[in-house]
C-alpha positions as YAML, in Angstrom:
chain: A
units: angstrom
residues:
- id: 1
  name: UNK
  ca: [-16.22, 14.03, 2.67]
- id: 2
  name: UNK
  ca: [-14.11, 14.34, 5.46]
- id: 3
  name: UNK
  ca: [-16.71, 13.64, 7.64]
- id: 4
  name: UNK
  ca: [-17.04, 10.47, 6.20]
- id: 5
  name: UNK
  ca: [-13.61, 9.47, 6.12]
- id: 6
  name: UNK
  ca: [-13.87, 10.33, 9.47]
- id: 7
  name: UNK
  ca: [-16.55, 8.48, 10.02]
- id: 8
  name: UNK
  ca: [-15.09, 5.34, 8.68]
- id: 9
  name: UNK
  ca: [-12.26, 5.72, 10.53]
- id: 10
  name: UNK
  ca: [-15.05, 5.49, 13.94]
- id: 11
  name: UNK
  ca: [-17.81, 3.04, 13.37]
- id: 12
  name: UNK
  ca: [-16.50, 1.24, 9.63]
- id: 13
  name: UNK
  ca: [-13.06, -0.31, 10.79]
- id: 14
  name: UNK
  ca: [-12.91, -4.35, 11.95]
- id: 15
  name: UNK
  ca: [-9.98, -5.29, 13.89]
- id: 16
  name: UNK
  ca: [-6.89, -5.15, 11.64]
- id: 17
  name: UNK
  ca: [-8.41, -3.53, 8.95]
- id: 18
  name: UNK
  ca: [-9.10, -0.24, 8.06]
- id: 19
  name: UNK
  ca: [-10.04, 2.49, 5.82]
- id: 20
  name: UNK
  ca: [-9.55, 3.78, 1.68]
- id: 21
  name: UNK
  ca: [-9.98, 6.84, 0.42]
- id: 22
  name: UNK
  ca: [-9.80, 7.17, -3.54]
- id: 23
  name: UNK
  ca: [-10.00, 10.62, -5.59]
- id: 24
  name: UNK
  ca: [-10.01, 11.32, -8.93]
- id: 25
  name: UNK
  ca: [-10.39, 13.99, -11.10]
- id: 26
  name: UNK
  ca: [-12.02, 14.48, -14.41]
- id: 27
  name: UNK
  ca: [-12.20, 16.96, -17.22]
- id: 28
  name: UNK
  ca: [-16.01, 16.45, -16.16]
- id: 29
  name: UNK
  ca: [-16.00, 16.40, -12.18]
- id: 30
  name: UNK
  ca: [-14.51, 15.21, -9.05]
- id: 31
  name: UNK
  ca: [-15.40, 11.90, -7.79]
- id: 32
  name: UNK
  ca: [-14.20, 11.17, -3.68]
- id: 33
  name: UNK
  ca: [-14.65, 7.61, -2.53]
- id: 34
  name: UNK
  ca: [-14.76, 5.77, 1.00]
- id: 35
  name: UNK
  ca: [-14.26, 2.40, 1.14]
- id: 36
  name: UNK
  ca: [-14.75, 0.54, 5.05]
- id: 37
  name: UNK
  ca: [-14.71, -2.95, 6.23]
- id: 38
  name: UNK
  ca: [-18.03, -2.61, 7.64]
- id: 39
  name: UNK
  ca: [-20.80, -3.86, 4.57]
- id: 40
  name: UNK
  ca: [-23.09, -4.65, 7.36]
- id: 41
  name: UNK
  ca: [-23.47, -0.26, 8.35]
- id: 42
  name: UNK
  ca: [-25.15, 0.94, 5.27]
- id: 43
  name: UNK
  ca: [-25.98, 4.46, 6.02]
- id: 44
  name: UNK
  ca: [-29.45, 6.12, 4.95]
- id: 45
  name: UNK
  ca: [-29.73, 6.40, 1.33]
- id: 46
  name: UNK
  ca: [-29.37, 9.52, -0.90]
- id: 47
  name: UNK
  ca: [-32.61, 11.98, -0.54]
- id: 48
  name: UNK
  ca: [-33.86, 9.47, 2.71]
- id: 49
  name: UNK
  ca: [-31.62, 11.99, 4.98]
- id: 50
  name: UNK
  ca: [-33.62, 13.15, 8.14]
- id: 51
  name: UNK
  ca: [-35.16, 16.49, 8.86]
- id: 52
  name: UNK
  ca: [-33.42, 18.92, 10.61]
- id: 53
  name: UNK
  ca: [-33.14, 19.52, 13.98]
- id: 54
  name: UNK
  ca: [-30.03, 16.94, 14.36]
- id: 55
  name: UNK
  ca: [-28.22, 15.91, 17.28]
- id: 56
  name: UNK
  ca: [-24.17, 17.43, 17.00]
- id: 57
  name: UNK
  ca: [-23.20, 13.97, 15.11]
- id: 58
  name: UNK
  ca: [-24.16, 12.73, 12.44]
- id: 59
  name: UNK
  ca: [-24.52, 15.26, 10.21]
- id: 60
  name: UNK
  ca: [-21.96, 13.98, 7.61]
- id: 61
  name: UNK
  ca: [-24.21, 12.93, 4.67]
- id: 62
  name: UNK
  ca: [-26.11, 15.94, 4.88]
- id: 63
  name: UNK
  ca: [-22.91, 18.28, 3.97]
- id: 64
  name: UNK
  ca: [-22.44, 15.70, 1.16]
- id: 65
  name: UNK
  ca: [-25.99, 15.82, -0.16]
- id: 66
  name: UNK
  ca: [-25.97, 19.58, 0.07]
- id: 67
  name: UNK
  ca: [-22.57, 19.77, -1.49]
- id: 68
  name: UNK
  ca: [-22.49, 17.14, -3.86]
- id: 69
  name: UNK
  ca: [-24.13, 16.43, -7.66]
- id: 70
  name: UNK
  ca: [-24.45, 12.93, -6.95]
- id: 71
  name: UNK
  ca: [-23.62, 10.25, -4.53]
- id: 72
  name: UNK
  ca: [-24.87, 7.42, -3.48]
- id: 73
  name: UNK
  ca: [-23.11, 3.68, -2.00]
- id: 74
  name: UNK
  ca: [-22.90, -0.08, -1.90]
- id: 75
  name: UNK
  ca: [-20.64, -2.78, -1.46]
- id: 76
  name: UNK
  ca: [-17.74, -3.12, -3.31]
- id: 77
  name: UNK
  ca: [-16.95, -6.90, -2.31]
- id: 78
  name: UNK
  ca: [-18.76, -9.30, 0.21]
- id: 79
  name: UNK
  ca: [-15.98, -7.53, 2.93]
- id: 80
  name: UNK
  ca: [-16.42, -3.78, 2.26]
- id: 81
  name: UNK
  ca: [-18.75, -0.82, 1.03]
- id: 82
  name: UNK
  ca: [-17.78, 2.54, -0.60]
- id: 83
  name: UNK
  ca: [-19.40, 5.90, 0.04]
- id: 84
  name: UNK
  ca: [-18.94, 7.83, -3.29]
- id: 85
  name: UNK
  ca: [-19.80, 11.26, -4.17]
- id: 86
  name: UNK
  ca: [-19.27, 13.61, -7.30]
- id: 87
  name: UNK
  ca: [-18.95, 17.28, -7.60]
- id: 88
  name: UNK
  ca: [-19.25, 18.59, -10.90]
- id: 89
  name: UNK
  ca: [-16.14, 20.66, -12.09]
- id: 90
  name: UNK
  ca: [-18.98, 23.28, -13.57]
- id: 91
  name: UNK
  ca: [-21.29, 23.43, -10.52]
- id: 92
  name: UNK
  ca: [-17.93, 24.72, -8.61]
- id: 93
  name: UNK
  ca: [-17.68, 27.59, -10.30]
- id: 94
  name: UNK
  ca: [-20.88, 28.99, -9.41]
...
């Protein structure tokens, strides 16, 4: 998720405004959020990721699709969106 974050902090800011980042942790799993200003920049959605070969950026989502249980995004208010993903405490042990 840090390459979202990151990415947020890029191409997601408007002037004056920037970026959240919300955890929080379950008996059940981990759940990291992203919240930008930018509701307008919806990324591709879960499973619609494109086939490798990628260029050197943009690889992001794929780390969290690989990595993550579930995750998925929409706006949280007509002035932001939020990037969420979960990772189940189980599936880290494996």
């Amino acid at each position: 998720m840090a390459a979202v974050a990151a990415n947020a902090v890029t191409h997601g800011r408007s002037p004056g405004q920037d970026f959240a980042l919300r955890l929080t942790l379950t008996s059940e799993s981990v759940r990291v959020e992203v919240t930008d200003t930018r509701p307008d920049r919806l990324p591709l959605a879960p499973g619609k990721l494109p086939e490798l070969p990628l260029p050197e950026a943009g690889r992001g989502l794929l780390l969290v699709e690989a990595l993550a249980d579930r995750w998925g995004m929409g706006p949280r208010n007509p002035y932001t969106k939020t990037l969420w993903a979960e990772i189940d405490r189980a599936s880290s042990y494996r």
